[in-house]
DRENTORKOL-3810 file (N, C-alpha, C; in nm, 4 decimals):
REM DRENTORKOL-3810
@n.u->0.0838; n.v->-0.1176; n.w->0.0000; ca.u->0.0000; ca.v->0.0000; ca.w->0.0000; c.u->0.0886; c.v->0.1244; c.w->0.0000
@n.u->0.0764; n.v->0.2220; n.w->-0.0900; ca.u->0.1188; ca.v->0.3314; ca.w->-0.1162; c.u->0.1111; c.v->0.4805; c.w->0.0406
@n.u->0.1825; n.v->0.5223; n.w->0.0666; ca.u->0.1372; ca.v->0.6327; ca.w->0.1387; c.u->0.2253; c.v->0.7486; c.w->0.0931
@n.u->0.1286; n.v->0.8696; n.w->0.1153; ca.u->0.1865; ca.v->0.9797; ca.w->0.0178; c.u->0.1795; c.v->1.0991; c.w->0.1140
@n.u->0.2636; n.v->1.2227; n.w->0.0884; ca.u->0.3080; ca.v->1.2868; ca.w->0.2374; c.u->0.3390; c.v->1.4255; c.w->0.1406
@n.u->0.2668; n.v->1.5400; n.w->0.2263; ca.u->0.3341; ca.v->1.6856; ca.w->0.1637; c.u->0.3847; c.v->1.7372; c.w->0.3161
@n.u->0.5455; n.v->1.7716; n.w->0.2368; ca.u->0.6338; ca.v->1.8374; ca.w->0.3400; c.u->0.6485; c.v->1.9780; c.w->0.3527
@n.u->0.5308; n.v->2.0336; n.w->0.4377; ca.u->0.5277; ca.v->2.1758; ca.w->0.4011; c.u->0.6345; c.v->2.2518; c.w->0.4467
@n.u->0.7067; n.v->2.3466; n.w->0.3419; ca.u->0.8525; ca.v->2.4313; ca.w->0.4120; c.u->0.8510; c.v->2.5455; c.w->0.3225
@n.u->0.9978; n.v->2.5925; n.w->0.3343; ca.u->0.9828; ca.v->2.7361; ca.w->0.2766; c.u->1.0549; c.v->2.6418; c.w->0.1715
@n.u->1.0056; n.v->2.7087; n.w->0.0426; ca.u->1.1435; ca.v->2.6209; ca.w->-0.0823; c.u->1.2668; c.v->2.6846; c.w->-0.0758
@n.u->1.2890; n.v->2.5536; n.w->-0.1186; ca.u->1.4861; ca.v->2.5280; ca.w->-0.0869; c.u->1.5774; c.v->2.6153; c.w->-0.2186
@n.u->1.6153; n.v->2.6633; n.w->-0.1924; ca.u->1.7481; ca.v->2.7019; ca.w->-0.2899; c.u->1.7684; c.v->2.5894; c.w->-0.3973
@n.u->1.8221; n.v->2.6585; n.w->-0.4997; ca.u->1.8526; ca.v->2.5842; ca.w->-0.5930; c.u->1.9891; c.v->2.4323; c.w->-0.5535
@n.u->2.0848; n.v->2.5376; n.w->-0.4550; ca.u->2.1616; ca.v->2.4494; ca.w->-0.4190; c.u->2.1605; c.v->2.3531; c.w->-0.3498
@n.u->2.0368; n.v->2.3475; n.w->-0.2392; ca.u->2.0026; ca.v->2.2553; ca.w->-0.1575; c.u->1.9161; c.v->2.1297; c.w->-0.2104
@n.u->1.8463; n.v->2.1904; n.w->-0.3038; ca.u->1.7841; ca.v->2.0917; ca.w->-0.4098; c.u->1.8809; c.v->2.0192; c.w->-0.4319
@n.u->1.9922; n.v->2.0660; n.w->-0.4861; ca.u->2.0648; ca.v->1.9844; ca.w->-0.5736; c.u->2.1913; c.v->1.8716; c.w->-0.4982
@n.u->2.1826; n.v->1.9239; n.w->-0.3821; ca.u->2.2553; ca.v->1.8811; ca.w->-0.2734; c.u->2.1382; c.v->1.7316; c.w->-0.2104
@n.u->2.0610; n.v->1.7927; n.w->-0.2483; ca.u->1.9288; ca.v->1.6466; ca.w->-0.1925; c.u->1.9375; c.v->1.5378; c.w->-0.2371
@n.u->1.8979; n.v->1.5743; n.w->-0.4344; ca.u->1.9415; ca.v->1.4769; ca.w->-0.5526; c.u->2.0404; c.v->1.4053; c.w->-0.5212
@n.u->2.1462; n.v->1.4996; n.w->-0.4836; ca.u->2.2892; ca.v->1.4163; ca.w->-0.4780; c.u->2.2987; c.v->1.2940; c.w->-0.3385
@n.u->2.2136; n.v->1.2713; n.w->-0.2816; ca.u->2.1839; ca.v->1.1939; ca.w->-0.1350; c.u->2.1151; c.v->1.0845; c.w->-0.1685
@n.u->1.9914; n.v->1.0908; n.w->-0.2325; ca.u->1.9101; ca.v->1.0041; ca.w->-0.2332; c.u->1.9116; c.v->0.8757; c.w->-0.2979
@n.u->1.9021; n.v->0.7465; n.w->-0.2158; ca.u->1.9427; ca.v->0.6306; ca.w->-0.2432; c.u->1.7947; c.v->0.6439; c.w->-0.4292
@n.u->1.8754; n.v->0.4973; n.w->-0.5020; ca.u->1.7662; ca.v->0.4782; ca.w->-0.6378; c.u->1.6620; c.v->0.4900; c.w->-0.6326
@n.u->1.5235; n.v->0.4968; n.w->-0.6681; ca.u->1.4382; ca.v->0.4866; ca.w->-0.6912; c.u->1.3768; c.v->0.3804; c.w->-0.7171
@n.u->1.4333; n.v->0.3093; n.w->-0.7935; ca.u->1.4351; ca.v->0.1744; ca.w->-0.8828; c.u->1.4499; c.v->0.0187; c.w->-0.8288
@n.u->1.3185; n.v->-0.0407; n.w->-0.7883; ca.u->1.3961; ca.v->-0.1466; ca.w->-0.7084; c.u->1.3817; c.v->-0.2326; c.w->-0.8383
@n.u->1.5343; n.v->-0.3243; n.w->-0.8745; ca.u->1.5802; ca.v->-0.4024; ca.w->-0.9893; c.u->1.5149; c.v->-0.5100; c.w->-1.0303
@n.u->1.4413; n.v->-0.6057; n.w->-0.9359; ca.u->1.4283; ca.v->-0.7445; ca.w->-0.9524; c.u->1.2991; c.v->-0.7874; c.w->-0.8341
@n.u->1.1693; n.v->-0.7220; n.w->-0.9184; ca.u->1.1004; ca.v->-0.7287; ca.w->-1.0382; c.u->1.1328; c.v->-0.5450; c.w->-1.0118
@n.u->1.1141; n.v->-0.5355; n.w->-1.1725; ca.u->1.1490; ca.v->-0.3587; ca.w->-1.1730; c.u->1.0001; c.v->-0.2673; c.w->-1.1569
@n.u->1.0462; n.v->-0.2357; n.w->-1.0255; ca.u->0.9011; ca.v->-0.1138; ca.w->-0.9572; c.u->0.9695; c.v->-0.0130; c.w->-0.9309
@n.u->0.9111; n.v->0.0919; n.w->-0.9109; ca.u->0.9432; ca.v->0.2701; ca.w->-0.8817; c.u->0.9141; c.v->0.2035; c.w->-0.7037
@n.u->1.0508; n.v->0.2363; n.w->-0.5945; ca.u->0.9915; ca.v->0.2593; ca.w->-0.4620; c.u->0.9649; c.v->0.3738; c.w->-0.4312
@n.u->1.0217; n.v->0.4939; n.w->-0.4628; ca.u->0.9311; ca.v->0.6293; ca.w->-0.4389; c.u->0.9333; c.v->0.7224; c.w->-0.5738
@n.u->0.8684; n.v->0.8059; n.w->-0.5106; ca.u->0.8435; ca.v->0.9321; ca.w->-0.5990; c.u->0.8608; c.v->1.0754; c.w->-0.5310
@n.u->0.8503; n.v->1.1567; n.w->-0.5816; ca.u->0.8350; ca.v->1.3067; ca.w->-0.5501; c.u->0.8495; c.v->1.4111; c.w->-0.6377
@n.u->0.7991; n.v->1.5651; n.w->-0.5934; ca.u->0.7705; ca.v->1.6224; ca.w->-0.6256; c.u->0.8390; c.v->1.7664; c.w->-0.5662
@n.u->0.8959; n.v->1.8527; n.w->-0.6349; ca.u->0.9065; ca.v->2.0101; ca.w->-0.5175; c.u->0.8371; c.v->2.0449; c.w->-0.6028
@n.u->0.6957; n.v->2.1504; n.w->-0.4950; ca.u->0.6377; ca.v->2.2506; ca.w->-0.5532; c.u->0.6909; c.v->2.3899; c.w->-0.4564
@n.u->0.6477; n.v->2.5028; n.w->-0.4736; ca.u->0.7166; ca.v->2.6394; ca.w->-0.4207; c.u->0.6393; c.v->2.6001; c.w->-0.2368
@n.u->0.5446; n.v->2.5660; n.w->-0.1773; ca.u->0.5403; ca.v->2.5648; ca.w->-0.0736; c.u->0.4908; c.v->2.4373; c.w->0.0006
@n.u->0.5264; n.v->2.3244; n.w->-0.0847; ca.u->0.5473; ca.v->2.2029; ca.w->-0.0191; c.u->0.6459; c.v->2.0862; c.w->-0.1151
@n.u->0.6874; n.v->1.9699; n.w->-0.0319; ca.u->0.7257; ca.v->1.8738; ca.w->-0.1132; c.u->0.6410; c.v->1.7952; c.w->-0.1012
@n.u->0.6061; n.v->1.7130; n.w->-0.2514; ca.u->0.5331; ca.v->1.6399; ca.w->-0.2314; c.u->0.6423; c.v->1.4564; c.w->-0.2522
@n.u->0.5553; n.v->1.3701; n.w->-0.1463; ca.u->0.6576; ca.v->1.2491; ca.w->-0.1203; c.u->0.6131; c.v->1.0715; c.w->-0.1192
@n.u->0.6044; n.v->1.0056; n.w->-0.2445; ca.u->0.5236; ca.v->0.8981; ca.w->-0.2504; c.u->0.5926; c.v->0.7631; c.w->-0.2010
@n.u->0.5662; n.v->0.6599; n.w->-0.1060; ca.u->0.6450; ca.v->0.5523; ca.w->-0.0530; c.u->0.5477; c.v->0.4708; c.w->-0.1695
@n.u->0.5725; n.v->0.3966; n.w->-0.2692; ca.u->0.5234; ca.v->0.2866; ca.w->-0.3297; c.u->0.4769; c.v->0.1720; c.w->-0.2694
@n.u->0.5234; n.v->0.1358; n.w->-0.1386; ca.u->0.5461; ca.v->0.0175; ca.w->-0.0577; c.u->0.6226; c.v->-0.0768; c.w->-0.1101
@n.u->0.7005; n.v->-0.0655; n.w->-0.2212; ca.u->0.7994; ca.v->-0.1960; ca.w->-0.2402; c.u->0.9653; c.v->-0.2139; c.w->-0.1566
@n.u->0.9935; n.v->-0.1311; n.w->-0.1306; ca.u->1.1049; ca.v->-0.1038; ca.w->-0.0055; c.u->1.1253; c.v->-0.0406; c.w->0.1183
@n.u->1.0719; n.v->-0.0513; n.w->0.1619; ca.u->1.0334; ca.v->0.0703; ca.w->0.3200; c.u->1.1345; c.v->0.0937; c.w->0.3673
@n.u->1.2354; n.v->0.0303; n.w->0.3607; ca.u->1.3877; ca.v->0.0860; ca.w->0.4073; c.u->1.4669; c.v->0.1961; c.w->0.3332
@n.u->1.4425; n.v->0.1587; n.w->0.1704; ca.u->1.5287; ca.v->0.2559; ca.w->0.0901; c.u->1.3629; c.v->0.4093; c.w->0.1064
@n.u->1.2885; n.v->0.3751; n.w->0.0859; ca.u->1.2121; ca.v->0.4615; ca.w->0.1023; c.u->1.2421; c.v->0.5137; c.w->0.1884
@n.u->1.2176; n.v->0.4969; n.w->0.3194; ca.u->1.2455; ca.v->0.5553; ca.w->0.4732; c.u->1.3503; c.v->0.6673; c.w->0.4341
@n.u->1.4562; n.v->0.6122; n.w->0.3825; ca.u->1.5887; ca.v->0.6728; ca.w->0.3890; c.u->1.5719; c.v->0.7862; c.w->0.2793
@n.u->1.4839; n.v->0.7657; n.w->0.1740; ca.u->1.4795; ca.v->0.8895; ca.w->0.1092; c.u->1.3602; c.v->0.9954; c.w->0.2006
@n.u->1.3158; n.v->0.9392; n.w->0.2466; ca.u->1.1924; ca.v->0.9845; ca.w->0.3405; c.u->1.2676; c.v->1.1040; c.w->0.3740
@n.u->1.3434; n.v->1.0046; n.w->0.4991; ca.u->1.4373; ca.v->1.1347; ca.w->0.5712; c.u->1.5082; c.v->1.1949; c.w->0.5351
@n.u->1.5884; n.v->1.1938; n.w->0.4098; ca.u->1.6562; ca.v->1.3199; ca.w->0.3600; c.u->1.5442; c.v->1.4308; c.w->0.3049
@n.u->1.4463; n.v->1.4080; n.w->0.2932; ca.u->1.3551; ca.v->1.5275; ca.w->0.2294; c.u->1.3216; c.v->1.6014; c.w->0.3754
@n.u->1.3094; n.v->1.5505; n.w->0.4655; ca.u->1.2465; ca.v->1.6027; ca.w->0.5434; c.u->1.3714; c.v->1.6707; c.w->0.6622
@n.u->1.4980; n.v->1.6696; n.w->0.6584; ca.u->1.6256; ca.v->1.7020; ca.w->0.7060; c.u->1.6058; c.v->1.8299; c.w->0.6023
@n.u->1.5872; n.v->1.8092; n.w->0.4600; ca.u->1.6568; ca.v->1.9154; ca.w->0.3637; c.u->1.5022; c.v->2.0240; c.w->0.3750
@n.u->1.4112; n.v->1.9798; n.w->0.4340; ca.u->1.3184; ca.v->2.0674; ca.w->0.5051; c.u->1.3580; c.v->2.1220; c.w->0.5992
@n.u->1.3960; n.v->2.1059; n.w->0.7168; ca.u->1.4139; ca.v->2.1553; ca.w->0.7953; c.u->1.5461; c.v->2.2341; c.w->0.8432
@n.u->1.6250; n.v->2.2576; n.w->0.7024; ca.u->1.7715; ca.v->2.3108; ca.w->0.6718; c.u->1.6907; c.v->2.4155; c.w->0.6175
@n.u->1.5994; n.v->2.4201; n.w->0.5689; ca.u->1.5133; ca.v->2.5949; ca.w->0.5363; c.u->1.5035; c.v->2.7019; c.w->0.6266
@n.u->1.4866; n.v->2.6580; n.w->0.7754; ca.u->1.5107; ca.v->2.7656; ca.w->0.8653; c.u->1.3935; c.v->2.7878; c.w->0.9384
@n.u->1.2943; n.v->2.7740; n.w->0.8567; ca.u->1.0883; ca.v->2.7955; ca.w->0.9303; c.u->1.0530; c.v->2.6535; c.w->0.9245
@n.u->0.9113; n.v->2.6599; n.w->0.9716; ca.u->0.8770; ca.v->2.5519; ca.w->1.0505; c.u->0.8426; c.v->2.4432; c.w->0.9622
@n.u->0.8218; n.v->2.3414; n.w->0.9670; ca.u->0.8234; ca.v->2.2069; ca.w->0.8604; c.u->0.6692; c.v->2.1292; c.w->0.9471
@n.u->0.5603; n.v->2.1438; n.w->0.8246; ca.u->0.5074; ca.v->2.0314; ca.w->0.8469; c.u->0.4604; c.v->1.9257; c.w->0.7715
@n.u->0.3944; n.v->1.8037; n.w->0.8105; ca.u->0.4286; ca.v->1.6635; ca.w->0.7104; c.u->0.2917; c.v->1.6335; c.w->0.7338
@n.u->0.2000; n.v->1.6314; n.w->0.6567; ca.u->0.0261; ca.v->1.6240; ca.w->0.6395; c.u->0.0700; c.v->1.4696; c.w->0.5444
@n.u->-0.0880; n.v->1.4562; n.w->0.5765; ca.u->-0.0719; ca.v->1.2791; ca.w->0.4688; c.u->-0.1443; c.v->1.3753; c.w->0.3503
@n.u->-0.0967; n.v->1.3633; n.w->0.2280; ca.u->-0.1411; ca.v->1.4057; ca.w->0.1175; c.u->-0.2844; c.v->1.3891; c.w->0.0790
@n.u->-0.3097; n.v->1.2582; n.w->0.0896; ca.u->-0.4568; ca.v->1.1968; ca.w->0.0824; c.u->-0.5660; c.v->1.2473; c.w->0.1363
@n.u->-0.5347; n.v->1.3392; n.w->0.2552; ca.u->-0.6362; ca.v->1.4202; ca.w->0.3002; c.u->-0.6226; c.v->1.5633; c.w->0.2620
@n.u->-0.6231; n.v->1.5862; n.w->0.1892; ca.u->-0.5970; ca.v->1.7342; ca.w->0.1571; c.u->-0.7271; c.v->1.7694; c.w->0.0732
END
């Protein structure tokens, strides 16, 4: 089962974006080939999809989005998307 998450923050600099990219374990789990997450930056949230096929590599991208949230400086919050 999928769960999907907006990380509300101030948006990140170009450099911190790019500093994120550069962190985040694959996407891609190999064998059978599925997407384990997804995401999205919009200007006043990230948006953050766990596929459910790896909850570990997910997790771990989890938490770098939400670290590179809270390197913005104002307050960070994490709503389940689904209710919005």
């Amino acid at each position: 089962m999928q769960k999907e998450y907006h990380i509300h923050c101030t948006r990140l600099p170009d450099d911190q974006i790019r500093a994120l990219f550069d962190r985040l374990p694959s996407p891609i789990h190999r064998n059978p080939l599925r997407e384990i997450y997804n995401y999205r930056i919009e200007d006043e949230f990230m948006y953050f999809v766990d596929r459910g096929v790896d909850p570990t590599v997910a997790g771990e991208a989890f938490i770098y989005f939400v670290e590179a949230a809270l390197r913005s400086g104002a307050a960070v919050t994490i709503t389940d998307a689904k209710a919005r």
